[in-house]
C-alpha positions as CSV (number, residue, x, y, z in Angstrom):
1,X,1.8,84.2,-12.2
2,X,0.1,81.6,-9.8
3,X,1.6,79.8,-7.4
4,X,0.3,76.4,-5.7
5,X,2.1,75.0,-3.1
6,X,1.7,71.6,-1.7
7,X,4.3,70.5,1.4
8,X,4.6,66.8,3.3
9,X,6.9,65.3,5.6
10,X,7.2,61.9,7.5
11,X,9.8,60.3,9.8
12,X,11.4,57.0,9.8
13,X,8.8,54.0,9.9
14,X,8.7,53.1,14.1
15,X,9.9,56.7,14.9
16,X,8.0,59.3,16.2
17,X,7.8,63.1,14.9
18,X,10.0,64.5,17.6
19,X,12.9,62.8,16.0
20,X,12.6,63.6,12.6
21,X,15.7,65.8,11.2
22,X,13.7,66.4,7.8
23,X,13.1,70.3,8.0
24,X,11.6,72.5,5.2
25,X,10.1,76.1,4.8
26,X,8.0,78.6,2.8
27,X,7.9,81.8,2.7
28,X,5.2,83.7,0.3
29,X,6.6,87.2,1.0
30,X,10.1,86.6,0.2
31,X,9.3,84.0,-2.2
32,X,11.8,81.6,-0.9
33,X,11.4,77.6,-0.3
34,X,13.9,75.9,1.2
35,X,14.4,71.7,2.3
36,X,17.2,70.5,4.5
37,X,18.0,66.9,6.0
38,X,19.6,66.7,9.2
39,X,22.4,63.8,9.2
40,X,21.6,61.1,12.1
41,X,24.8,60.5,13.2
42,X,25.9,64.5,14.3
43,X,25.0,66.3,17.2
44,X,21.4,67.6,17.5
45,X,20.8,68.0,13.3
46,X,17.0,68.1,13.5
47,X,17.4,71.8,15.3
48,X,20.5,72.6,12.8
49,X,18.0,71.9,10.0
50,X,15.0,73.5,11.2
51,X,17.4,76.9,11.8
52,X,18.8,76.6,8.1
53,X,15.3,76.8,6.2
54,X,13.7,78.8,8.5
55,X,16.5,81.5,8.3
56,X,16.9,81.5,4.5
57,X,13.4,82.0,3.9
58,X,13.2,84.7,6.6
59,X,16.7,86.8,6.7
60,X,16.5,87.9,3.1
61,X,19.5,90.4,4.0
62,X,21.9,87.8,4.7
63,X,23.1,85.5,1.9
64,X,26.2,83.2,2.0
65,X,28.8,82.8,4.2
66,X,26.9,86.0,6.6
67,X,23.8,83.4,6.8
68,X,25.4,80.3,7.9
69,X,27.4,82.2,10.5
70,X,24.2,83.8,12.0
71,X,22.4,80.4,11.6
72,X,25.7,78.7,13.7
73,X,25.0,81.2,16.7
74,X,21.2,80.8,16.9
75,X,22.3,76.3,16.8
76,X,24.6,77.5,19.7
77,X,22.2,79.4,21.8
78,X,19.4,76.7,21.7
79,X,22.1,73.6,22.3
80,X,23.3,76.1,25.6
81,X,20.0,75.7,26.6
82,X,19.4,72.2,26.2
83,X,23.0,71.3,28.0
84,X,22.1,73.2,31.1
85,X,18.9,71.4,32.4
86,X,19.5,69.4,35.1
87,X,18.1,66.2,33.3
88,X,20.9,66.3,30.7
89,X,22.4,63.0,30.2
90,X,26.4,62.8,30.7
91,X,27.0,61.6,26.8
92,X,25.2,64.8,25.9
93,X,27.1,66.8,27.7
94,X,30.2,65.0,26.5
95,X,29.8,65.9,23.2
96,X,29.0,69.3,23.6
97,X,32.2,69.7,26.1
98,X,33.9,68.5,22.6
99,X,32.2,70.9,20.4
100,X,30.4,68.0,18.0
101,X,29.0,70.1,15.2
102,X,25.6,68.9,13.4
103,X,25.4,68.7,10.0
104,X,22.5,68.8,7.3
105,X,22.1,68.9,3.6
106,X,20.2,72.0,2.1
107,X,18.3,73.1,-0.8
108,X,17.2,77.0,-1.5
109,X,14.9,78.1,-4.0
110,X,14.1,82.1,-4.9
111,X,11.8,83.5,-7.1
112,X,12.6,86.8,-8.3
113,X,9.5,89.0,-8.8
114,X,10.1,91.6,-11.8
115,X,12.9,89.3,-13.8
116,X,10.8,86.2,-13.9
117,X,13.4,84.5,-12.8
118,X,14.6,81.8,-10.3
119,X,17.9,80.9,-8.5
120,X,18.4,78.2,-6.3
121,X,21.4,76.3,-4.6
122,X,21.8,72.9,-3.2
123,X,24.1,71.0,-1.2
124,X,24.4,67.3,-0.7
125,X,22.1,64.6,-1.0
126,X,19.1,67.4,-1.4
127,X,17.6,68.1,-4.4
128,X,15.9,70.3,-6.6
129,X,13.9,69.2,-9.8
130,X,11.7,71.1,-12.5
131,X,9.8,70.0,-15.2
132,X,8.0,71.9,-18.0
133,X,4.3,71.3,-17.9
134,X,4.2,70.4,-21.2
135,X,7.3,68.2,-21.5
136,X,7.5,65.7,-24.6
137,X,11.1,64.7,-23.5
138,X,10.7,63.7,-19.7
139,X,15.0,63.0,-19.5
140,X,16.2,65.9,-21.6
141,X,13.5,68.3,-20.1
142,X,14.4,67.6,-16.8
143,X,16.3,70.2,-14.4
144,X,18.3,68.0,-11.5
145,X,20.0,70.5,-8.8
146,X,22.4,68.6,-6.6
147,X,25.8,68.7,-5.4
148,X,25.9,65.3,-6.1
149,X,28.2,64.3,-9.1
150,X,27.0,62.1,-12.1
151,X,26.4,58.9,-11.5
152,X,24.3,59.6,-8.5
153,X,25.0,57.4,-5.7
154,X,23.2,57.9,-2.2
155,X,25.1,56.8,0.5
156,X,25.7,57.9,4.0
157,X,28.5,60.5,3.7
158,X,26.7,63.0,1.6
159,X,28.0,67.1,1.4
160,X,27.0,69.1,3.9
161,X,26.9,72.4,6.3
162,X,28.1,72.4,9.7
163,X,26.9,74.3,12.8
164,X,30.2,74.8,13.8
165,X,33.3,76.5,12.3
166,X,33.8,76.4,8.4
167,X,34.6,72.8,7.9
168,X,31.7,72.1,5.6
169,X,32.1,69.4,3.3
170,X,31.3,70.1,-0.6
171,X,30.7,73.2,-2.2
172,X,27.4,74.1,-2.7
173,X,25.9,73.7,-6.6
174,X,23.8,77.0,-7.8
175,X,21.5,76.8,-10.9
176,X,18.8,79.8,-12.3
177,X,16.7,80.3,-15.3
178,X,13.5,81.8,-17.0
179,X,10.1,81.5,-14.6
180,X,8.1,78.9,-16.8
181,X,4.8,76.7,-16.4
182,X,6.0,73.9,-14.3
183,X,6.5,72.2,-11.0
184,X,9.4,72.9,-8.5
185,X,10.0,69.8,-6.7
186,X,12.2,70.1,-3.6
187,X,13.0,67.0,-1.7
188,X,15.4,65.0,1.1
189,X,17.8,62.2,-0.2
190,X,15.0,59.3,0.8
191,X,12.8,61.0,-1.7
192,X,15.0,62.2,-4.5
193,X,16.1,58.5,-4.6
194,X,12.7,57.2,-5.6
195,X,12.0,59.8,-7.8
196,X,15.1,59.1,-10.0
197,X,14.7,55.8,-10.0
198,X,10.8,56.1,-10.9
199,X,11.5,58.8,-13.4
200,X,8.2,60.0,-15.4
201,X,6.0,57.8,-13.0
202,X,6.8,59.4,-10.0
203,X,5.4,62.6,-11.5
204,X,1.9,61.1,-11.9
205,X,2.3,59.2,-8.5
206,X,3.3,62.7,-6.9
207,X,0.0,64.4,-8.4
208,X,-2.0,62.0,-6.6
209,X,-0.9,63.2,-3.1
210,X,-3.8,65.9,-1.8
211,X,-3.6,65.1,1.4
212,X,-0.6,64.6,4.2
213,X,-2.9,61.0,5.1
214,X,-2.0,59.8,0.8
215,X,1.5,61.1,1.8
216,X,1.8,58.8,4.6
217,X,0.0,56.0,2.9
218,X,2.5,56.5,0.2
219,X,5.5,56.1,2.0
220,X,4.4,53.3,4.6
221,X,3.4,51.1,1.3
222,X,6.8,51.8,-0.6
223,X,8.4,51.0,2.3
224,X,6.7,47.7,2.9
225,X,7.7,46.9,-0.6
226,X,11.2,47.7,-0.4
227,X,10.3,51.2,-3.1
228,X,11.9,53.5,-0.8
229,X,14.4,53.9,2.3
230,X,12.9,53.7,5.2
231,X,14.1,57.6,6.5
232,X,12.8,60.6,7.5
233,X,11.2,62.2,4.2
234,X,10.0,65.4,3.3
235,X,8.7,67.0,-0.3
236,X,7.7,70.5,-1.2
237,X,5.9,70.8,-4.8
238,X,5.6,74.4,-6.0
239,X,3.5,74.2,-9.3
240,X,3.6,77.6,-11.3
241,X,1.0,78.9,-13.5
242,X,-0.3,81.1,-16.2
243,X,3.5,82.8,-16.0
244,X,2.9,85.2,-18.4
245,X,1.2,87.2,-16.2
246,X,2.8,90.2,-13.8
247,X,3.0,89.5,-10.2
248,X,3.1,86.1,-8.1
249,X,-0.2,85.4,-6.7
250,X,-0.3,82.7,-4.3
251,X,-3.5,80.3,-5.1
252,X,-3.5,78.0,-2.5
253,X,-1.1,76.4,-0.1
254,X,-1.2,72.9,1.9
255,X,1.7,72.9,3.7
256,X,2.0,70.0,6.9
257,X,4.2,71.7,9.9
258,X,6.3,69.5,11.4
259,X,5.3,71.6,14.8
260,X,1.6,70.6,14.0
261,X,2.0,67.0,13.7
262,X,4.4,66.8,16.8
263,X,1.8,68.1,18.7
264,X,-0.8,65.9,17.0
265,X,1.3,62.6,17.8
266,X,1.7,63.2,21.2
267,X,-1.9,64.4,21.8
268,X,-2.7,61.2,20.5
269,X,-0.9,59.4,22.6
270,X,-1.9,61.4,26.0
271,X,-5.4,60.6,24.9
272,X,-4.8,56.8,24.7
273,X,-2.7,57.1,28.2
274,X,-5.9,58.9,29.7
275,X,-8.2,56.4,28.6
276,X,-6.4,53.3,29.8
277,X,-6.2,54.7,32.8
278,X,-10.1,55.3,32.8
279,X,-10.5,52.2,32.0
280,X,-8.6,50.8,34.6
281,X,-10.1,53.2,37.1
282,X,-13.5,52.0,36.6
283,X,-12.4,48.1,36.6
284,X,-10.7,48.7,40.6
285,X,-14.5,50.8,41.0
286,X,-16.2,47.9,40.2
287,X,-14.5,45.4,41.8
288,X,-14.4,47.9,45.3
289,X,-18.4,48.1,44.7
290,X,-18.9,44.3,44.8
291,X,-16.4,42.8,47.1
292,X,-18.9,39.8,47.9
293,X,-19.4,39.1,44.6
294,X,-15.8,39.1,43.8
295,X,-15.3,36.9,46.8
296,X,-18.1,34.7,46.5
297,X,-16.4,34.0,42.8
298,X,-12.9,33.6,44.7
299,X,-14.1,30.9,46.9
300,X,-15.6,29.3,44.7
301,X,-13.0,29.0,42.4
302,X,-11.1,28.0,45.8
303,X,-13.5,25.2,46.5
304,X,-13.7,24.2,42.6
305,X,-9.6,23.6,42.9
306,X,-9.6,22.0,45.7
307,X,-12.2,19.6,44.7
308,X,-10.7,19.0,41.9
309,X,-7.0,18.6,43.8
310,X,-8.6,16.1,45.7
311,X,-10.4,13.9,43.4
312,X,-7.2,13.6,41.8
313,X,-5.4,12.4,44.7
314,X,-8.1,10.1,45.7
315,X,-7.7,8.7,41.9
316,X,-4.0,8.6,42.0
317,X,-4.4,6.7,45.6
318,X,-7.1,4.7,44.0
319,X,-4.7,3.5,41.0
320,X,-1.7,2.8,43.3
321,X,-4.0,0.7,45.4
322,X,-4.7,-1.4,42.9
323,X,-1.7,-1.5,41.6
324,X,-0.1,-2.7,45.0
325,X,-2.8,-5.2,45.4
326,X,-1.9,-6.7,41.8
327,X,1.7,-6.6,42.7
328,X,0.5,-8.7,46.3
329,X,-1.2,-10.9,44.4
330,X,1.1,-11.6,41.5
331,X,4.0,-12.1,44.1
332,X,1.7,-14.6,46.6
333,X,1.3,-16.4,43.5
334,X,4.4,-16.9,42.4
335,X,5.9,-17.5,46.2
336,X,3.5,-20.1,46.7
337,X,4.0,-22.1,42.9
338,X,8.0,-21.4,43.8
339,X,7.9,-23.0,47.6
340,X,6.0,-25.8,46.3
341,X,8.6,-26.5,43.4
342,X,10.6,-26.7,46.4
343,X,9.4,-28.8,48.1
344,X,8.6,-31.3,45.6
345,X,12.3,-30.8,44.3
346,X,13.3,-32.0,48.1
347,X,11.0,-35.3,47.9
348,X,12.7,-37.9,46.2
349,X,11.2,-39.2,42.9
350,X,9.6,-42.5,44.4
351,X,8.0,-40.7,46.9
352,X,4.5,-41.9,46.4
353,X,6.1,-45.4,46.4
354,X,7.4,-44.3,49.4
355,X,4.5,-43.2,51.3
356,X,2.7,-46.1,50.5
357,X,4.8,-48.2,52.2
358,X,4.9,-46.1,55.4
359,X,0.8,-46.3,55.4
360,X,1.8,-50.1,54.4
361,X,3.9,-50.2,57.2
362,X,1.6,-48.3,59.8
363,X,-1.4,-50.2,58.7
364,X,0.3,-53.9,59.4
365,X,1.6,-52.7,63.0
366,X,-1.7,-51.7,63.5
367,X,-2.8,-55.2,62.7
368,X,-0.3,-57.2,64.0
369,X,-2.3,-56.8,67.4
370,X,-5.2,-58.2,65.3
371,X,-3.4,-61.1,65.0
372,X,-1.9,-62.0,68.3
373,X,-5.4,-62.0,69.3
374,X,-6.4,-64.2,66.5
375,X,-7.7,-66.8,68.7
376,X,-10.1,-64.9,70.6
377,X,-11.6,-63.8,67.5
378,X,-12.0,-66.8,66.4
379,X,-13.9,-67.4,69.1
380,X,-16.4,-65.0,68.1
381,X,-17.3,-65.0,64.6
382,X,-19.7,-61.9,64.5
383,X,-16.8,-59.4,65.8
384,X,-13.9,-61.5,63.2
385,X,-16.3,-60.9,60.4
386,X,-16.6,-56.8,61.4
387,X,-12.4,-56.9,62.1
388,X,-12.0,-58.0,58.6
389,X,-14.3,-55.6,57.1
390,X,-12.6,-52.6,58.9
391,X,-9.3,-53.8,57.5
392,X,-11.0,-53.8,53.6
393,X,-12.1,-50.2,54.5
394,X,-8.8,-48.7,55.6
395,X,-6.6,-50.6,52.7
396,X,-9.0,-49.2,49.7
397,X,-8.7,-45.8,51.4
398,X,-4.8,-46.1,51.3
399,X,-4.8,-47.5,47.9
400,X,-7.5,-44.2,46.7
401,X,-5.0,-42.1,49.0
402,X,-2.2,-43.3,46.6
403,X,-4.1,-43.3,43.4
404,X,-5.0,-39.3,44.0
405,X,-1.5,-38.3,44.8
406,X,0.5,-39.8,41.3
407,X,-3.2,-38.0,39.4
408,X,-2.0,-35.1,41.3
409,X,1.6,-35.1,40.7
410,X,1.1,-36.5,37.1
411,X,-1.5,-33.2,36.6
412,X,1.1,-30.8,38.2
413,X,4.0,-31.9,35.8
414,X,1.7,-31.8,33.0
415,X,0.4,-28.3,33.6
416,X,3.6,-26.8,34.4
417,X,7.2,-26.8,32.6
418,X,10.4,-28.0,34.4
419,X,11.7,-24.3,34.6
420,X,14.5,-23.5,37.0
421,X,13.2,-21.2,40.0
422,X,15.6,-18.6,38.8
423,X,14.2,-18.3,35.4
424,X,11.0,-18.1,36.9
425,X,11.8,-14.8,38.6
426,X,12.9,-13.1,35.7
427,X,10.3,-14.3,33.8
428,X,7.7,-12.5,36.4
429,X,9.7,-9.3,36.6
């Protein structure tokens, strides 16, 4: 009989491989494959996990209740290790005052050698599947391992194994039969979901997988379109061969460590930390090797801003110059218009009668000596005549003098409204 084995495991999408609680193992000499899911919420599953498969596929003298025990006390010695480093956080070491077991799912798978048989057992959300290579009835054909009842509902309280005491929930389901050409498929709840919800497809899907990089691929994509959980996942496919045949003979195996891709992750991210920090290192280099230059380009980006800062001010200045001068002139304006509405409100209305008459007035007294000495002027004809004239002269410029102040007065009430003064300030603000 050959075997081909093909193994891949991922952890929650944003999560790093440190943290992932999916465990499985293989063992070619023993001829035991085993899965197990650590549950998130207990105390330190992902080592309670790795110890399960790694001792079932390694202590073939221990089976059942021997098995868990002597996995409990090697869960024990490393979590005694853990609590007493110094860096321990107080929460940890709560929990472990109060004895918080982990828990974790399990699957087991055996083959047995000379019987050409198998026997496996399972226990919670884990499972087991087989089918025939040359199934015509994918459903009926189907094995389905799982201490699960019928209908199958994952949730978050599934069956499972402690790492303390005997309070285990569930009882563990065991299932064997007749080695026959087929794939073994062992797998953790995230997976076993998909796969019996994708039925026959999933089988093609799963055959497409040669690499742990399609693995990945696989799961980041189905998890992007709502296909899967997003959860720690891990798959073992063990496809069996030309059966008929004595012995197992092992033909190839592609198994992804969990170990391996630990230390690949955080290689990965040493390198990154390395070479940011080169590259930072040879920016300060650069900058210490041209201090002028880096200067030159500091003052000068000082000078730029503050020519810039004061062109600005000078504009701003500039604008509230003008602004103020507007404001000066607008309010001149309007003092002057309002002082002579004023003043012309103080004069009565016949007041270009009125002034004529003083000029009337003043120009007769300024006569009436003129007359008084009427008869020395008569006396001298040449100086009467020039009298006379002068009096012509100064009476046409009163009479023009009154003429241009009603054209003025008429123009001014013409031009301008009768507007109270009051309005006119809130007109102009």
């Amino acid at each position: 009989m050959k075997v081909t084995i093909k193994g891949f495991l991922t952890c929650k999408r944003a999560e790093h491989y440190i943290d992932c609680a999916d465990n499985y193992a293989v063992n070619k000499s023993s001829h035991r494959f085993s899965v197990s899911d650590g549950v998130s919420r207990s105390f330190f599953p992902k080592f309670w996990s790795e110890i399960v498969v790694t001792q079932f596929v390694e202590r073939t003298d221990l089976s059942g209740n021997d098995l868990i025990k002597f996995c409990q006390e090697e869960w024990q010695k490393r979590i005694d290790k853990i609590v007493a480093l110094p860096d321990t956080k107080w929460f940890t070491k709560s929990q472990y005052n109060r004895k918080d077991p982990a828990l974790a799912t399990f699957v087991g798978l055996q083959f047995f050698e000379k019987e050409k048989k198998w026997s496996a057992s399972a226990l919670g959300d884990s499972f087991l599947f087989f089918i025939p290579k040359d199934f015509k009835d994918f459903q009926n054909e189907l094995v389905i391992l799982s201490s699960k009842t019928v209908p199958i509902v994952f949730d978050n309280f599934p069956d499972y194994l402690t790492s303390i005491g005997d309070d285990h929930k569930g009882r563990p389901k065991e299932e064997s039969g007749n080695l026959i050409n087929g794939i073994f498929y062992l797998m953790t709840d995230a997976m076993a979901e998909w796969f019996i919800k994708e039925g026959e497809n999933a089988i093609g899907e799963i055959t497409v997988w040669q690499s742990q990089a399609d693995f990945e691929k696989f799961i980041s994509q189905a998890n992007e379109e709502n296909q899967m959980t997003n959860d720690d996942c891990a798959i073992l496919c063990i496809e069996l061969s030309e059966v008929e045949k004595n012995g197992i003979e092992y033909e190839s195996e592609q198994v992804t460590k969990l170990h391996d891709l630990i230390a690949n992750q955080e290689a990965e991210e040493e390198r990154v930390k390395q070479k940011k920090q080169e590259e930072e290192k040879a920016k300060q280099e650069k900058e210490s090797e041209n201090p002028k230059d880096n200067k030159f380009d500091s003052s000068q980006y000082e000078s730029t801003t503050k020519e810039g800062s004061a062109k600005e001010i000078k504009e701003v200045q500039l604008r509230k110059g003008f602004i103020s001068k507007g404001m000066k002139t607008v309010k001149e304006l309007f003092l002057g218009k309002e002082k002579e509405e004023n003043i012309e409100a103080e004069l009565p209305e016949n007041n270009s009668d009125s002034e004529a008459e003083n000029i009337d007035g003043q120009s007769s007294k300024q006569l009436e000596p003129v007359k008084e000495s009427r008869g020395e002027l008569e006396t001298t004809p040449v100086e009467n005549k020039s009298h006379g004239n002068d009096k012509n002269e100064e009476t046409e410029k009163i009479e023009e003098a009154k003429v241009e102040k009603n054209e003025s007065a008429n123009l001014e009430s013409k031009e301008q409204p009768n507007i109270d003064p009051k309005s006119k300030i809130v007109d102009k603000f």
